[in-house]
LOMAR-274764 format. One line per 8 residues: their letters; for each residue x negated, y negated, z of C-alpha. Coordinates in Angstrom, 1 decimal, decimal comma. Each point is the difference from the previous one (the first is absolute). Layout:
N
a = X:Y:Z | ... $
//
This chain:
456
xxxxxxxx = 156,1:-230,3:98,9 | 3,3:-0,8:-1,8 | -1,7:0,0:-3,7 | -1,7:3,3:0,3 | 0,6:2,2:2,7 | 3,8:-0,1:0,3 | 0,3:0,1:-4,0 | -2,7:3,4:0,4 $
xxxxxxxx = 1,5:1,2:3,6 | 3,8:-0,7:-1,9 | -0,5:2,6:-3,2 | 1,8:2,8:-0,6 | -2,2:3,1:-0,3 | 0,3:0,5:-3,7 | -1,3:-3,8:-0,2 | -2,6:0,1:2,8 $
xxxxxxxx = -3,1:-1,5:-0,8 | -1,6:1,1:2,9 | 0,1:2,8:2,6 | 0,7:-0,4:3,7 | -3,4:0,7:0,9 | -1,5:-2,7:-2,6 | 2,2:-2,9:1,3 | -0,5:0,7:3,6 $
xxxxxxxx = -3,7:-0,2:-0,7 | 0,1:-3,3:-1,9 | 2,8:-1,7:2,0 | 0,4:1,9:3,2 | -1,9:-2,4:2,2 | 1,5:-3,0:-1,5 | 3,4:-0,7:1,9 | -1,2:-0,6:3,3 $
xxxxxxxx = -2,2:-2,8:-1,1 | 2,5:-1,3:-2,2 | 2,9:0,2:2,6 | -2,2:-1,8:2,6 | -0,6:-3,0:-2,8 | 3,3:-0,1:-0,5 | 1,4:-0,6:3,3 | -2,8:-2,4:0,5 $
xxxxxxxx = 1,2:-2,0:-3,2 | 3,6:-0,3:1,2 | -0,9:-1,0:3,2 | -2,9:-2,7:-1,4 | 2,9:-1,1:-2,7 | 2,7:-0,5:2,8 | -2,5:-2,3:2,5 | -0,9:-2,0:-3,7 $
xxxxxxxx = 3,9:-0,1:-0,6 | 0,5:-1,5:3,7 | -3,2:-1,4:1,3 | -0,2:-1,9:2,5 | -3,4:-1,2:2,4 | 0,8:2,5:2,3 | -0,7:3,1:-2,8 | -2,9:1,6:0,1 $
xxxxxxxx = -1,8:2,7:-2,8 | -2,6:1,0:1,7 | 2,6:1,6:2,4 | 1,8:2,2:-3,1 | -3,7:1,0:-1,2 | -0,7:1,8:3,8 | 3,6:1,2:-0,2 | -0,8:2,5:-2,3 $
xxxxxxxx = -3,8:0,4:0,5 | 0,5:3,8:1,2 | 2,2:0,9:-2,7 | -2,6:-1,2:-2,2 | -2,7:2,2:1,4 | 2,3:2,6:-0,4 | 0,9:-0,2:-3,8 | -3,7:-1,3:-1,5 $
xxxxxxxx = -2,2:3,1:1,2 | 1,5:2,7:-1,4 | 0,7:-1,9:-3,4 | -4,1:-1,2:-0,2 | -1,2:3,4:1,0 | 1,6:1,7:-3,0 | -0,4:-3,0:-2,5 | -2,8:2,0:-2,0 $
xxxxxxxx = 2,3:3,1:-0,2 | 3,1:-1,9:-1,4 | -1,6:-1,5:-1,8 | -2,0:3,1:-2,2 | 4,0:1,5:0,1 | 1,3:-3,1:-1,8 | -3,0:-0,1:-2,3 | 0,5:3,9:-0,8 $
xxxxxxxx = 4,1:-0,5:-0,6 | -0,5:-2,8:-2,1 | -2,3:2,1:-2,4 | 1,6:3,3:0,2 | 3,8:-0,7:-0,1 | 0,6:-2,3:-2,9 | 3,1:-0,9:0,9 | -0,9:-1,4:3,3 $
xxxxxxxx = -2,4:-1,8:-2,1 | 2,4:-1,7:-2,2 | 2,0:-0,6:3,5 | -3,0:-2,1:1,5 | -0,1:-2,0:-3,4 | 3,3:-1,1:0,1 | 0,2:-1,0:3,7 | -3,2:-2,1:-0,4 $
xxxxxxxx = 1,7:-2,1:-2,6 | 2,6:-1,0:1,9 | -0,4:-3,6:1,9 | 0,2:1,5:3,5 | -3,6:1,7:-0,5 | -1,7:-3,2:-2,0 | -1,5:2,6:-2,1 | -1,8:1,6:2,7 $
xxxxxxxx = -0,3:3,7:-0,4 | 1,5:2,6:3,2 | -3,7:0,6:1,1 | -1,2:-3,7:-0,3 | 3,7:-0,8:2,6 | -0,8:2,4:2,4 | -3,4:-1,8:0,9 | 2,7:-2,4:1,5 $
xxxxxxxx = 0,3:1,5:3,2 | -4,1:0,3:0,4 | -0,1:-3,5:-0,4 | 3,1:-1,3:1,9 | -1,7:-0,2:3,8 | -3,4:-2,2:-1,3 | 3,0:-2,0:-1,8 | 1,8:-0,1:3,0 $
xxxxxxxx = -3,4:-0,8:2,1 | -0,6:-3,2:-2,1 | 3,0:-1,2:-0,3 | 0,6:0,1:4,0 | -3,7:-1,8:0,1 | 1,0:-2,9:-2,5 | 3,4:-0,6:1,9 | -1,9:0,1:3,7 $
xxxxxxxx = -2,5:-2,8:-1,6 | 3,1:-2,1:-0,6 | 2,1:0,7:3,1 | -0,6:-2,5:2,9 | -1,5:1,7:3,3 | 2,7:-1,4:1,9 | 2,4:1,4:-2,1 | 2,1:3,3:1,9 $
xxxxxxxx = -1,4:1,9:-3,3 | -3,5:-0,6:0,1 | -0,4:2,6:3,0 | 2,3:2,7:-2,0 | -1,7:-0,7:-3,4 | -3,4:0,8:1,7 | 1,5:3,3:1,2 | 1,2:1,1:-2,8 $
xxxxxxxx = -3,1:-1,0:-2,3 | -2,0:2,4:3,1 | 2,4:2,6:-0,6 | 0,1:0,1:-3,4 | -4,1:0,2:-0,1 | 0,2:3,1:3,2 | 2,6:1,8:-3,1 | -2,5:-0,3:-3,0 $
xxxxxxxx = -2,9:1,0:2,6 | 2,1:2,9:1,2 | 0,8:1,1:-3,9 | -3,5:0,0:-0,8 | -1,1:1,8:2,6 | 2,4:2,6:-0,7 | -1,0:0,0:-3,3 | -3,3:0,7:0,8 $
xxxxxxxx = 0,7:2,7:2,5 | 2,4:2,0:-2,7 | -2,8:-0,4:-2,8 | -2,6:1,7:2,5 | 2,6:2,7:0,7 | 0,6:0,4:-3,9 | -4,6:0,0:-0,3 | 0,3:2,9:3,1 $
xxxxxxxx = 2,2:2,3:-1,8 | -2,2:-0,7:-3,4 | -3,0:0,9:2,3 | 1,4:3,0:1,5 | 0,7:1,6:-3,3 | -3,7:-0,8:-1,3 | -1,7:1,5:2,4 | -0,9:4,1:0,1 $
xxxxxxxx = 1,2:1,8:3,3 | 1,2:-3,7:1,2 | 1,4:0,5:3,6 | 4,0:-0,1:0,1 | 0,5:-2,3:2,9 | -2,0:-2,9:-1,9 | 3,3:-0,6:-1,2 | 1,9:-1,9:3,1 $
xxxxxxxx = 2,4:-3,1:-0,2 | -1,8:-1,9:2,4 | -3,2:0,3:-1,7 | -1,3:-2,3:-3,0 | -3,1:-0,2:-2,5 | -2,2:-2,9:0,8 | -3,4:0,1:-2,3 | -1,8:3,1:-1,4 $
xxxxxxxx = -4,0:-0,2:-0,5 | -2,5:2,3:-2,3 | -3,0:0,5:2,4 | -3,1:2,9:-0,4 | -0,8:1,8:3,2 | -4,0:-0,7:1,1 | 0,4:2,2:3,2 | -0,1:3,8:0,1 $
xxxxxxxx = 0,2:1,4:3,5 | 2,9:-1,9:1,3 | 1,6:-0,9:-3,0 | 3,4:0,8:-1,4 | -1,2:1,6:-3,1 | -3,9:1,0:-1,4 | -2,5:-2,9:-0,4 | 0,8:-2,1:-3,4 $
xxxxxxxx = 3,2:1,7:-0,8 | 2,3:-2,9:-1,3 | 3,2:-0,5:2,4 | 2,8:-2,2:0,1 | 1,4:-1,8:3,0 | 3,8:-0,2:-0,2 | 0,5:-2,7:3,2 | 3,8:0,2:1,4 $
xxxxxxxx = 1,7:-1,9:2,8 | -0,7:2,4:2,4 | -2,3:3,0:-1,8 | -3,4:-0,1:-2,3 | 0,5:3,1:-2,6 | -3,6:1,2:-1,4 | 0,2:1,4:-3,5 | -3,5:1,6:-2,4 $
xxxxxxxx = 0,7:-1,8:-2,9 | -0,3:2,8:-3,3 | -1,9:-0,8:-2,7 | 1,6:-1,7:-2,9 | -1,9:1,6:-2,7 | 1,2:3,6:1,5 | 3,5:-1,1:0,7 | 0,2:-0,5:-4,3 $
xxxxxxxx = -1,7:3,2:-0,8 | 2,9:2,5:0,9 | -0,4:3,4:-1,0 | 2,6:1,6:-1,9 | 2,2:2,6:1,8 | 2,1:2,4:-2,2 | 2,5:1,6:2,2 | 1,8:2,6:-2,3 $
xxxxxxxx = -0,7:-1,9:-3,1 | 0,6:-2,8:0,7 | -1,7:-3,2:0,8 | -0,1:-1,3:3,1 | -1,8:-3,4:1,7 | -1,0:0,1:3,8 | 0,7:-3,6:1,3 | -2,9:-0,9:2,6 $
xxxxxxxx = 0,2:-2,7:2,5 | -2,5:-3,0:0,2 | -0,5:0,0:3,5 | -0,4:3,3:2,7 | 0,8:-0,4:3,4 | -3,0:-0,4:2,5 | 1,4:-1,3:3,7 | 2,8:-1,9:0,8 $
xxxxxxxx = -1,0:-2,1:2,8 | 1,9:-1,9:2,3 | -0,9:-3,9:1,0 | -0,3:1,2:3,6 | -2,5:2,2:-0,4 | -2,8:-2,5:-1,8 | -1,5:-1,8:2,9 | -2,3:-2,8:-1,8 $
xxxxxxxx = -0,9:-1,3:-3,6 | -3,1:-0,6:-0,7 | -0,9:-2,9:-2,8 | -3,5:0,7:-1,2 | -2,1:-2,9:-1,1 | -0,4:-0,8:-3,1 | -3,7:0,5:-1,1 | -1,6:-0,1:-3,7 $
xxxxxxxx = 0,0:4,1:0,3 | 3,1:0,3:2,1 | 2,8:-1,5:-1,4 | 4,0:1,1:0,6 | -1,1:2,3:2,7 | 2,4:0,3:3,0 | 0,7:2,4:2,9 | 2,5:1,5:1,9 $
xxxxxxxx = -0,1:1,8:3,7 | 2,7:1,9:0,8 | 0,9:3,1:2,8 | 3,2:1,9:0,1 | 1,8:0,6:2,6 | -1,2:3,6:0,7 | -3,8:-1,2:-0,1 | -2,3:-1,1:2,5 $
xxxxxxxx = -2,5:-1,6:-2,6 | 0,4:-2,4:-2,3 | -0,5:0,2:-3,5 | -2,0:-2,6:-2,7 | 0,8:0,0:-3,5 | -1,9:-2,3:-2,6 | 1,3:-0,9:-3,4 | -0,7:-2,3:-3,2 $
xxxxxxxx = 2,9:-1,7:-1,5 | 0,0:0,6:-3,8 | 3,0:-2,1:-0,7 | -1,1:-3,4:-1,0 | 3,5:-1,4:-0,3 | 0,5:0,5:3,6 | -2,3:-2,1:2,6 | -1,8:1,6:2,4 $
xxxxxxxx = 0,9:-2,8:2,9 | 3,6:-0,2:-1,2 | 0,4:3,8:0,8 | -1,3:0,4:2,9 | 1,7:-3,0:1,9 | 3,2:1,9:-2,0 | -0,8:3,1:1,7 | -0,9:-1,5:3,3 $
xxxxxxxx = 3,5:-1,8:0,0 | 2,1:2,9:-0,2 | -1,8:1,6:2,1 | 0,7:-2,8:2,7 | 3,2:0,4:-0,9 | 0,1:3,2:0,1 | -0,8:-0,2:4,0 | 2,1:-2,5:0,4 $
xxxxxxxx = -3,2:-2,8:1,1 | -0,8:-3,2:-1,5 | -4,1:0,3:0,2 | -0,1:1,2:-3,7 | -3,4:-1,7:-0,4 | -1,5:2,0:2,9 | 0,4:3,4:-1,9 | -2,7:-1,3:-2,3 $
xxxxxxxx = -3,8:0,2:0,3 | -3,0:-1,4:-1,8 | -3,1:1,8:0,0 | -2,9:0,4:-2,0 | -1,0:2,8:-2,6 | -2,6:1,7:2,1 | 2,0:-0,1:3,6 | 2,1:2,9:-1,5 $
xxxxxxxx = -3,1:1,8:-1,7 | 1,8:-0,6:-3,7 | -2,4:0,3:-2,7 | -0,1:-2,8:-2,3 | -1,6:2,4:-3,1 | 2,7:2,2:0,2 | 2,9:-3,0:-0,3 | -1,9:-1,3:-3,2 $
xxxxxxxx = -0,6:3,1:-1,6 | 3,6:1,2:1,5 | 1,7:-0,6:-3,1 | -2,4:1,2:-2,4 | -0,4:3,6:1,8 | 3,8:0,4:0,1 | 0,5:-0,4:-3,9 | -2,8:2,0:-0,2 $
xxxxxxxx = 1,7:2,9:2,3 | 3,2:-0,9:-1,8 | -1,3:0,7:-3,2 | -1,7:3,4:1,4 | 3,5:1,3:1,2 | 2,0:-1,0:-3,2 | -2,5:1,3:-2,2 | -0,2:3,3:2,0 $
xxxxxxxx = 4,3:0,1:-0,3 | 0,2:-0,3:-3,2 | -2,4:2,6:-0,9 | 2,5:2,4:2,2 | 2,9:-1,3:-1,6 | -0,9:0,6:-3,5 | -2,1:3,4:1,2 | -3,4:-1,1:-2,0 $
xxxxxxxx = -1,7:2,5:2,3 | 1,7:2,6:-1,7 | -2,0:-0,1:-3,3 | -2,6:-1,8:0,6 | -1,9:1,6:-3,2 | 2,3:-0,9:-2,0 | 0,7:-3,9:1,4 | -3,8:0,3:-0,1 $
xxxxxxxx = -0,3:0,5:-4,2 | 2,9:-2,5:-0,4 | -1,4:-2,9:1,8 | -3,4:0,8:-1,4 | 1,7:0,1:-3,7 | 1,4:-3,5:0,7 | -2,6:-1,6:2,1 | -3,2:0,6:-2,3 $
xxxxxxxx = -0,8:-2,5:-2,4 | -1,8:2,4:-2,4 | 3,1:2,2:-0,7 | -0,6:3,8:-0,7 | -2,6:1,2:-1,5 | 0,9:2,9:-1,1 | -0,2:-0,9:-4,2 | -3,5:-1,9:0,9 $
xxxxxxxx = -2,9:1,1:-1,9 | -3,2:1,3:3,1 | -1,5:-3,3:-0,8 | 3,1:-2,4:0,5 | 0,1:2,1:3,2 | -3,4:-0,3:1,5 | 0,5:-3,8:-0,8 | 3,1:-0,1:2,3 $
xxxxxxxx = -1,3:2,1:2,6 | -2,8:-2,5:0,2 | 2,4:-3,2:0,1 | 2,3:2,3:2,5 | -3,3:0,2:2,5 | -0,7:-4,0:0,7 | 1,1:-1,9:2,9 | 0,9:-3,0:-2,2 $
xxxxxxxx = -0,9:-1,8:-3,2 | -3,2:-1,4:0,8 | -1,5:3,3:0,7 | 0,9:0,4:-3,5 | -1,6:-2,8:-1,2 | -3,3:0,9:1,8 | -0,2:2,9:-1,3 | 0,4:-1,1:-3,7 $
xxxxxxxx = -2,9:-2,0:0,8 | -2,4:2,2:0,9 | -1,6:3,3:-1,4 | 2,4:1,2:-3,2 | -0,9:3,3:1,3 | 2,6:2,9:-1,2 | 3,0:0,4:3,2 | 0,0:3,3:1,5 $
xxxxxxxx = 3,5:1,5:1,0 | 0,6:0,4:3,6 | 0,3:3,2:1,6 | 3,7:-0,7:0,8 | 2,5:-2,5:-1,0 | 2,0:0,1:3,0 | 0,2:-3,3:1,7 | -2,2:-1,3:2,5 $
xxxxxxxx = 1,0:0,0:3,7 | 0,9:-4,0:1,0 | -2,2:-1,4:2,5 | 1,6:0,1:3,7 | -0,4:-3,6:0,7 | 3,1:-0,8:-2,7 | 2,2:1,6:2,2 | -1,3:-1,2:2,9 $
xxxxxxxx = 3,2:-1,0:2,7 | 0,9:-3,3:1,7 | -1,9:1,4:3,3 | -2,9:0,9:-1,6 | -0,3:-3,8:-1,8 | -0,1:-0,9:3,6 | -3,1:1,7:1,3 | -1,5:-1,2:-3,2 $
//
């Protein structure tokens, strides 16, 4: 505190190092903890200075237990954000630079940089937590301490507790504001202070009546603390394929969203989830039944997780937990069901082959997009010339003599090479040129679509 931010806070403006706004962000949470600590040493130092049987520790550790739950949080929450300032200051201002190298070769820093000393304070309570442990081991149990000691060892373990559950609750605020700016036509009131961002999950839908979106359509379940946003998931291979926009001259990039908003659902409306059994064609299948509050019947929606780094059970206890706790019950366990493929008429083909039908419709729509993008239709004599020019492997033959020409012709009209070779074989009789060299019509079955491999 005295070694940097005074000497920083103390400069005139002409010397100023950094702005107001720079050393708020590095060293604005900072006094609190730093004035607690120090009225804890002074009072620690004075009971070493007079101590006596009758003075206790433990009771100056619960003395300032609140004001330590005050000062920590908002200095842990921020941590990453001081942190990437002091990191940018120290290589854009040069002078700053040369500041922090001279301060860390001073004794009071032990050559310990400013971003190594302010890990300190994240470290201070476990420090404080063993230290309390190790003199509680060696403090008699009829001694007047042992009982404060305790205390303040529970005390200082409810703080860290506290601090990391704040922590975790401000990094889920941080991922729902991320979130919210991903996702196309993304409600506004998904944004609330009260709400967090638990776990998100890629699934494919395998319903189509009831469903949230058509049959096989990829989605993505954001789940909150009290809401479950549905999101179609775009294509990657579309999302890279921009087409160019030229607004009076100039060029200019349309910035498209990964995610479009679906249905945001709240945790009061889904009734049950349903855990499908795992089978050797069913596999990462769940469902979900769910009835709003202006319905009279309820809904069921099947899905396949497509995330493999997330577990299927792992999720849905997740999901089932907030939704307990949503409704303010304990029976978290009863919201889930176990049933078997065939009691909710899912068909095991169509969860095997799920995957493969989706790239295949994937593949379809991107293929079809960029075709509009780039307006092939437009000429499609000449695209057709240009792809023949560069796909044939006999060139043009257009400087050929007749005979060189018949000969490819007759290479041109076999299936594959050992056609060719049969042929050879047999009868040397002369070739006979074709009526027409245009290319023969491929045989339906190539093209033949995921359905139709079915029936087959």
């Amino acid at each position: 505190m005295t070694m940097f931010k005074q000497q920083l806070e103390n400069s005139t403006e002409e010397e100023a190092l950094l702005n107001n706004t720079e050393l708020k962000i590095i060293f604005g949470n900072l006094p609190p903890i730093y004035e607690t600590h120090l009225k804890m040493l002074d009072e620690l130092r004075w009971t070493s200075a007079n101590w006596s049987e009758d003075k206790s520790i433990g009771s100056i550790i619960l003395k300032y237990s609140t004001d330590l739950l005050k000062a920590y949080p908002p200095f842990i929450n921020f941590f990453e954000e001081m942190k990437s300032m002091l990191l940018h200051c120290d290589t854009t201002k040069p002078r700053f630079h040369a500041f922090l190298k001279a301060c860390q070769t001073k004794p009071e820093c032990g050559r310990q940089s400013l971003q190594e000393l302010l890990i300190r304070p994240v470290q201070r309570l476990p420090s404080i937590s063993l230290l309390l442990n190790d003199i509680l081991k060696h403090t008699p149990k009829n001694n007047g301490d042992n009982g404060a000691l305790e205390k303040a060892l529970a005390s200082i373990r409810e703080v860290m507790a506290h601090i990391n559950e704040d922590k975790r609750r401000t990094e889920g605020q941080r991922a729902m504001f991320d979130i919210f700016n991903e996702i196309d036509n993304c409600p506004p009131d998904l944004v609330s202070s009260h709400r967090s961002f638990v776990v998100k999950s890629e699934v494919i839908q395998l319903s189509s009546s009831e469903g949230l979106s058509s049959k096989g359509n990829p989605l993505v379940l954001f789940l909150f603390s009290d809401q479950l946003e549905v999101c179609k998931k775009r294509s990657k291979a579309f999302n890279t394929l921009k087409s160019p926009n030229t607004v009076n001259g100039i060029h200019k990039n349309s910035s498209i969203k990964p995610y479009k908003h679906v249905k945001l659902m709240s945790l009061s409306t889904i009734k049950r989830v349903i855990d499908i059994k795992e089978t050797e064609e069913c596999q990462r299948v769940f469902s979900l039944v769910f009835r709003n509050n202006d319905e009279l019947k309820e809904r069921l929606c099947s899905f396949v997780m497509t995330d493999e780094e997330i577990d299927k059970t792992t999720f849905l206890k997740t999901l089932c937990k907030q939704m307990a706790t949503n409704a303010c019950t304990a029976d978290a366990d009863k919201l889930l069901a176990y049933l078997e493929p065939h009691q909710l008429d899912i068909d095991t083909s169509e969860v095997s082959n799920g995957t493969l039908s989706k790239a295949f419709k994937f593949a379809t729509k991107t293929r079809l997009r960029v075709g509009r993008a780039f307006s092939f239709n437009k000429t499609p004599s000449k695209l057709k010339r240009a792809v023949s020019s560069m796909m044939s492997p006999f060139g043009s033959s257009t400087n050929l003599t007749p005979a060189s020409q018949l000969a490819q012709m007759r290479l041109a009209s076999y299936n594959n090479i050992s056609e060719l070779a049969n042929t050879e074989n047999a009868s040397e009789s002369p070739p006979h040129a074709p009526m027409s060299v245009q290319p023969t019509r491929k045989l339906k079955t190539s093209s033949l679509g995921v359905n139709a491999l079915k029936r087959l």
